[in-house]
C-alpha positions in Angstrom: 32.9 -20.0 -27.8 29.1 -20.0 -28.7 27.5 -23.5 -29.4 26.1 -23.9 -33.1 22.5 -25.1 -32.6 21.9 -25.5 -29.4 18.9 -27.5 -28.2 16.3 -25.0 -27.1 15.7 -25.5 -23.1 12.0 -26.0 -22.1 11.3 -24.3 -19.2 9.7 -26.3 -16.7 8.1 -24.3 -14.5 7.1 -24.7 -10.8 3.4 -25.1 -10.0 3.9 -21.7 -8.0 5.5 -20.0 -11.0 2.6 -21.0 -13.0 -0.3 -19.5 -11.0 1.9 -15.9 -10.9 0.0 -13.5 -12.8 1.0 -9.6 -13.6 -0.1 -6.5 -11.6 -3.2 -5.3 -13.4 -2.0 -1.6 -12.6 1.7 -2.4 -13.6 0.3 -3.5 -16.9 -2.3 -0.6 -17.5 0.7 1.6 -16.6 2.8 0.4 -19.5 -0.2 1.5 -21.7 0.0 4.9 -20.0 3.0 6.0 -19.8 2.7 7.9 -22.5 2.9 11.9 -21.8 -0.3 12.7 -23.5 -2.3 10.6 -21.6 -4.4 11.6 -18.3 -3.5 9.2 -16.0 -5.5 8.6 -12.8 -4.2 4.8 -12.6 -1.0 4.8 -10.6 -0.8 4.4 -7.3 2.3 6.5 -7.4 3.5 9.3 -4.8 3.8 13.0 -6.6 7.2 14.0 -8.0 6.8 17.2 -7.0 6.7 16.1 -3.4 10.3 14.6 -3.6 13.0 16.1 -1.5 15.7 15.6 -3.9 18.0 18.5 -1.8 17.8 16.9 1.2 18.2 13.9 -0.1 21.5 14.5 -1.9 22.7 16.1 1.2 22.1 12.7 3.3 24.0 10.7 0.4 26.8 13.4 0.7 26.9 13.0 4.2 26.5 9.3 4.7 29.9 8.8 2.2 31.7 11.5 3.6 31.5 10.5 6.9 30.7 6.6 6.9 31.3 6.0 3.6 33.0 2.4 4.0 30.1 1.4 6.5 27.1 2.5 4.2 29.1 0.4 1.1 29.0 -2.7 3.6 26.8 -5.8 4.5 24.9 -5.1 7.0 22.8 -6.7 10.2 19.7 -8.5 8.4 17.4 -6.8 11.2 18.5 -3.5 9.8 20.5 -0.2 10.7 20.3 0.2 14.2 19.7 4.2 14.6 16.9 4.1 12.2 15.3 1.1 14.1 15.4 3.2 17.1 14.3 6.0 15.1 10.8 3.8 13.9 10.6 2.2 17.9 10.5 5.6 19.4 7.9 7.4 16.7 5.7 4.4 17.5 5.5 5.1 21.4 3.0 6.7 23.4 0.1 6.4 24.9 1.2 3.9 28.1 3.1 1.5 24.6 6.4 0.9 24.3 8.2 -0.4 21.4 12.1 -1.2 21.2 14.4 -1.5 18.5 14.4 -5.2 19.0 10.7 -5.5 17.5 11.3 -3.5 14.1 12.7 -5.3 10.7 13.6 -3.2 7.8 12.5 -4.5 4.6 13.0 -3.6 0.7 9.8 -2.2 0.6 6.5 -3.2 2.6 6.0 -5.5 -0.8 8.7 -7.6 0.6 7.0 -7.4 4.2 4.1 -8.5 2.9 5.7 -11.4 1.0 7.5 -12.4 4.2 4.7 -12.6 6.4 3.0 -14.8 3.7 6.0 -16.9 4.0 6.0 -17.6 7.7 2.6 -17.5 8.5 0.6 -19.0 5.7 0.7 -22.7 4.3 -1.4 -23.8 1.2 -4.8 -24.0 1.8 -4.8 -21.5 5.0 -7.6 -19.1 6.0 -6.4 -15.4 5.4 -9.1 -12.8 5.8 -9.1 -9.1 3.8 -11.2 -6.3 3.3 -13.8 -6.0 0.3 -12.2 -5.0 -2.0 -8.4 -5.2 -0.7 -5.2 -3.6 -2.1 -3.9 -5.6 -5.0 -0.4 -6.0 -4.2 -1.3 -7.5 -0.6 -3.2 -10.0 -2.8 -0.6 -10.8 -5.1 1.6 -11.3 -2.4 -0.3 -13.8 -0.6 -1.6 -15.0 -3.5 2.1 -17.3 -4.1 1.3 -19.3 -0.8 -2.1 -20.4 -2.2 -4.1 -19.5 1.0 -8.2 -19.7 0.9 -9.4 -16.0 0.7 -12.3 -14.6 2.5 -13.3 -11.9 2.2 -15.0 -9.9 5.5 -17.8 -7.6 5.0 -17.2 -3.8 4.7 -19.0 -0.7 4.4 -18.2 3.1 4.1 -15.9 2.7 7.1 -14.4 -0.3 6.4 -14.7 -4.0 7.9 -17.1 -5.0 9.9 -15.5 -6.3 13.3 -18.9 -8.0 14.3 -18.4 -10.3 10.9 -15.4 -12.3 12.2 -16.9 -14.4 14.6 -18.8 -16.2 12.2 -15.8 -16.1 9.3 -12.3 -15.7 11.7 -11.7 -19.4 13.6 -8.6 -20.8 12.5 -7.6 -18.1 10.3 -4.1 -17.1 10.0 -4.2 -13.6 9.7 -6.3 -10.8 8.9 -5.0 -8.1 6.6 -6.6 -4.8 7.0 -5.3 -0.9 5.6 -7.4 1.3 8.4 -6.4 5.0 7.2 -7.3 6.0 3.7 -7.4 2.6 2.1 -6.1 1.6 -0.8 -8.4 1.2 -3.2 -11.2 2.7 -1.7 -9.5 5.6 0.1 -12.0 4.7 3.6 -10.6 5.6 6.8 -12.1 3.0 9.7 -13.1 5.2 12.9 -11.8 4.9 16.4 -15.2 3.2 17.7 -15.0 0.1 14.7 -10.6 -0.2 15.5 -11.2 -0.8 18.6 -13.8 -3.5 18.1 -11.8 -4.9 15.2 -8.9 -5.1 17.4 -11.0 -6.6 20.8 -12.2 -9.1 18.1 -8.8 -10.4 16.9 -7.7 -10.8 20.3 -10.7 -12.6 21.4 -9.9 -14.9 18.3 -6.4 -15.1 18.9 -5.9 -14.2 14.9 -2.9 -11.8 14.4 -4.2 -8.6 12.7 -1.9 -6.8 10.2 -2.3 -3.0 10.3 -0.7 -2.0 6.9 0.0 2.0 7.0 1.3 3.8 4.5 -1.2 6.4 4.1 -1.4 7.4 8.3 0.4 10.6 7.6 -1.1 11.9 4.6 -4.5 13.2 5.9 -5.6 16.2 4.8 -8.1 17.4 7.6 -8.0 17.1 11.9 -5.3 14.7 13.4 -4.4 11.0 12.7 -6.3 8.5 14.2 -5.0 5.9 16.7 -2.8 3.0 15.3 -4.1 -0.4 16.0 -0.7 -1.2 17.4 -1.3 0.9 20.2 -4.3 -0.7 21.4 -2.8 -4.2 21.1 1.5 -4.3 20.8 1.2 -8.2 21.4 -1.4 -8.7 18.3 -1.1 -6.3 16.1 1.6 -6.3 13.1 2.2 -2.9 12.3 3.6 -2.1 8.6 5.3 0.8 7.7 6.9 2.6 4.6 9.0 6.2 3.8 8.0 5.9 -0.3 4.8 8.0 0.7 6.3 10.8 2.9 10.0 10.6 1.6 10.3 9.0 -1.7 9.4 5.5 -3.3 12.6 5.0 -5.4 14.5 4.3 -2.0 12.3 1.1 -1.6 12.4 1.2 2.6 10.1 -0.2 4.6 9.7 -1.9 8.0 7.6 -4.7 9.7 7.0 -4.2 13.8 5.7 -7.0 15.7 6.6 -8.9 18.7 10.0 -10.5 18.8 9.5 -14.1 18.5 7.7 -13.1 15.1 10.6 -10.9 13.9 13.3 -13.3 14.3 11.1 -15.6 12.6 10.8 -13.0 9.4 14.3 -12.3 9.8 15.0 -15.8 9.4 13.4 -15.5 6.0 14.7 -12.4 5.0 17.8 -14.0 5.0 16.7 -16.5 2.3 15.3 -13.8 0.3 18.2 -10.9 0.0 20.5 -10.8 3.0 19.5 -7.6 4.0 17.7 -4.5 2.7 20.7 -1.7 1.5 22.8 -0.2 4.6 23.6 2.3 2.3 20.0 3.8 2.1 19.0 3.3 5.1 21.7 5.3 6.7 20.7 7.9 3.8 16.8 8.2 5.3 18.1 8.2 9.0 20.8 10.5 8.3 17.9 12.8 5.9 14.8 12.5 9.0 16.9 12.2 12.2 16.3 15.9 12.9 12.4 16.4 12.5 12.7 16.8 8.6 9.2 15.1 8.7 7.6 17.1 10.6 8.1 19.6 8.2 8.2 18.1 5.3 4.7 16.3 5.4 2.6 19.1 5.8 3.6 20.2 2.1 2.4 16.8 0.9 -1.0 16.9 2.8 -0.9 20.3 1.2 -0.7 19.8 -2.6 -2.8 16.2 -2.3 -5.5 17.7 -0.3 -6.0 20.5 -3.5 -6.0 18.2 -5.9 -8.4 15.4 -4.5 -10.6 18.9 -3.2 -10.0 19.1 -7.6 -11.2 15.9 -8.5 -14.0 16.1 -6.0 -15.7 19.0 -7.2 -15.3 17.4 -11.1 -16.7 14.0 -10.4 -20.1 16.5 -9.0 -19.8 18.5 -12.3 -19.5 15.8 -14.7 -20.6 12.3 -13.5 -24.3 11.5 -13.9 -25.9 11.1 -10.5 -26.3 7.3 -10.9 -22.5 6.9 -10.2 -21.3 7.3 -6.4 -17.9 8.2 -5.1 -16.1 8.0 -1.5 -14.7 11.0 0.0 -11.5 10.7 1.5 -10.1 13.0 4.0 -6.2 12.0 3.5 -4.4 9.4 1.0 -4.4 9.1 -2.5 -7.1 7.7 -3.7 -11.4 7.3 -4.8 -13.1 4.7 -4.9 -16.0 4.9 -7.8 -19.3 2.6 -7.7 -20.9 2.4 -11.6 -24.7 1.6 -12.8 -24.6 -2.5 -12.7 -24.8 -2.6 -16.0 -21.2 -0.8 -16.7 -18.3 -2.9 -17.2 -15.3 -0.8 -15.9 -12.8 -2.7 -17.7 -14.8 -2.1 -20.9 -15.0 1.5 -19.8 -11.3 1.8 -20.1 -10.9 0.6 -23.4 -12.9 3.1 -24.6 -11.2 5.7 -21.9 -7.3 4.9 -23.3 -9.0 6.0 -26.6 -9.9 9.2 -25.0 -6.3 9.7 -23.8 -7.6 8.5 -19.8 -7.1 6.3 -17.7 -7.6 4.3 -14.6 -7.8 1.1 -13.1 -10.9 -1.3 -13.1 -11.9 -2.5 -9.9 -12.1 -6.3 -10.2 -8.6 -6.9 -9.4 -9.2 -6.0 -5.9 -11.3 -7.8 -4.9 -10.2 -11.7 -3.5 -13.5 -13.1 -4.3 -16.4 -12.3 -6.4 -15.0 -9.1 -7.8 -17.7 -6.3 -8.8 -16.9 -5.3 -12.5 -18.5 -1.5 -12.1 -15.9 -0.3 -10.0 -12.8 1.6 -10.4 -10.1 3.1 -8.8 -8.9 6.9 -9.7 -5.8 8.7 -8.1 -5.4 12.5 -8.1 -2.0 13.0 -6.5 0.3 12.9 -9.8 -2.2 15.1 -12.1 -2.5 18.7 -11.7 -6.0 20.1 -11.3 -6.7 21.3 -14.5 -5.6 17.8 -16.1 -8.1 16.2 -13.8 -10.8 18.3 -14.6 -10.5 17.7 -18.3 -9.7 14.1 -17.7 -12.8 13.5 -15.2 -15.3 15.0 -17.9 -14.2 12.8 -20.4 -14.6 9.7 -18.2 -17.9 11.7 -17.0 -19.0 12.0 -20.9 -17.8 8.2 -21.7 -20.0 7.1 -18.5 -23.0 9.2 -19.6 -23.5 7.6 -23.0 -23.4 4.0 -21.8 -27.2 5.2 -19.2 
């Protein structure tokens, strides 16, 4: 029976819950989501590169077979096969990794916020790029560590900058193939370096890599794991080369640092869903990847080849781009003078729209960048959309 006039509760919230703030892209999406409107702002994969046959097939499968497994609780560490599946795709090269070393997780967002949680207290030292991807940020954000933010240029962080900022850090979070936001790609001379300088610094480097697979010219680069298994902490994800909706990740790292995450990964959901991980075994077990990645390179590498070739057409010469060769993203430097997030008031008015680059940064954020992502817009949409931001730009010299 309902109460008549209850007394309204007032929420006291924790000093943690207080300092949470909303993803700037989740809110500029729920501006954009509107069909009409140009949208380079997402981060999110293409639809059109979403295996929705295979994957029914694997869900058929999966509760044909093992239905009353895949509906069960499972092992916190994850499925087993798929676990072997990750440990064997990530050796080579003189490296082994075992099964023992992997830890699913709801997607890498979770990873991140469990690496937060075991490795950072209030007040700690945790080093990123400049600028960094946002929901890295947010993640460590909750666990109130002191930024700082290393050096970069156009490939990446500069190894030789740690020295002087690294001692008694407690991590150092780095995306080395096309980064997100800037869509960089760090080359095999400055990973090594990076890597020799963590170890000589004893700082644990996190190699996040969801964008490894997706380049669109030569062969992918060498993972920092492989150069050092006992240092690096390799992050992986299938919403980039399978789909995003299955929310799978995993974390690899030397045991006593797993069973430490699993640890709180059992305080946090139990386990990430046997169900769809048996699913994305069941769907990749075969070398579906192999072939199915190439078709993603494929259709991104047109379109970013069509955004390209705009941003020459139509921007003004004062602006200056990156030029990534895999990913999903670039990375746009304005005249001082521009405010991007001013810019897209004015672009949302223009039916465009993007994300302003202040958000990624940890520390003294530059307001004339932006982000724009070409993967979900065909190429005549981002040739219309990229002369109207070109036009928008133009008028404010």
């Amino acid at each position: 029976m309902k109460m008549e006039n209850p007394t309204p509760i007032q929420w006291q919230f924790s000093e943690r819950a207080q300092q949470l703030q909303s993803s700037a892209i989740r809110e500029i999406l729920k501006v954009t989501a509107r069909p009409e409107v140009i949208s380079f702002a997402g981060g999110l994969p293409s639809p059109e590169t979403f295996p929705v046959e295979r994957m029914r097939a694997a869900f058929d499968s999966v509760l044909v077979k093992q239905g009353k497994v895949a509906l069960q609780y499972g092992p916190t560490d994850g499925y087993g096969p798929l676990r072997e599946w990750i440990a064997n795709s990530l050796s080579g090269d003189g490296v082994k990794i075992v099964p023992e070393q992997v830890l699913m997780v709801s997607g890498s967002q979770q990873g991140l916020d469990l690496l937060a949680k075991v490795l950072v207290d209030e007040g700690s030292k945790v080093l990123v790029e400049t600028p960094s991807y946002l929901g890295a940020l947010q993640a460590f954000s909750v666990y109130r560590p002191e930024f700082v933010s290393v050096p970069t240029d156009e490939n990446g962080l500069l190894p030789d900058r740690l020295d002087d900022i690294g001692k008694g850090a407690r991590l150092l979070y780095a995306l080395p193939n096309f980064q997100n936001p800037t869509g960089r790609t760090m080359p095999v001379e400055r990973r090594i370096a990076l890597v020799e300088a963590c170890a000589r610094l004893g700082l644990p480097l996190i190699e996040d890599d969801p964008y490894g697979a997706l380049c669109y010219r030569g062969e992918p680069l060498p993972k920092l794991l492989g150069m050092n298994p006992n240092g690096v902490i390799y992050m992986g994800s299938f919403s980039k080369v399978l789909t995003p909706g299955i929310r799978l990740g995993y974390v690899v790292a030397p045991v006593p640092l797993i069973r430490k995450l699993e640890q709180a990964k059992q305080a946090a959901d139990l386990h990430t869903a046997t169900l769809t991980q048996m699913v994305v075994y069941e769907a990749i077990k075969d070398g579906f990847l192999t072939e199915h990645i190439p078709t993603i390179r494929k259709l991104y590498a047109d379109q970013c080849d069509a955004m390209l070739a705009a941003l020459t057409e139509f921007f003004p010469p004062s602006v200056t781009w990156t030029k990534p060769e895999g990913g999903m993203f670039i990375w746009l430097t304005l005249p001082k003078h521009i405010d991007s997030m001013k810019l897209l008031d004015e672009a949302i008015e223009q039916l465009v729209a993007f994300v302003p680059g202040a958000p990624f940064y940890a520390n003294a954020p530059e307001h004339n960048t932006l982000r724009l992502s070409f993967v979900t817009v065909p190429p005549a949409k981002i040739r219309e959309g990229v002369e109207k931001l070109g036009k928008l730009i133009a008028a404010k010299l």
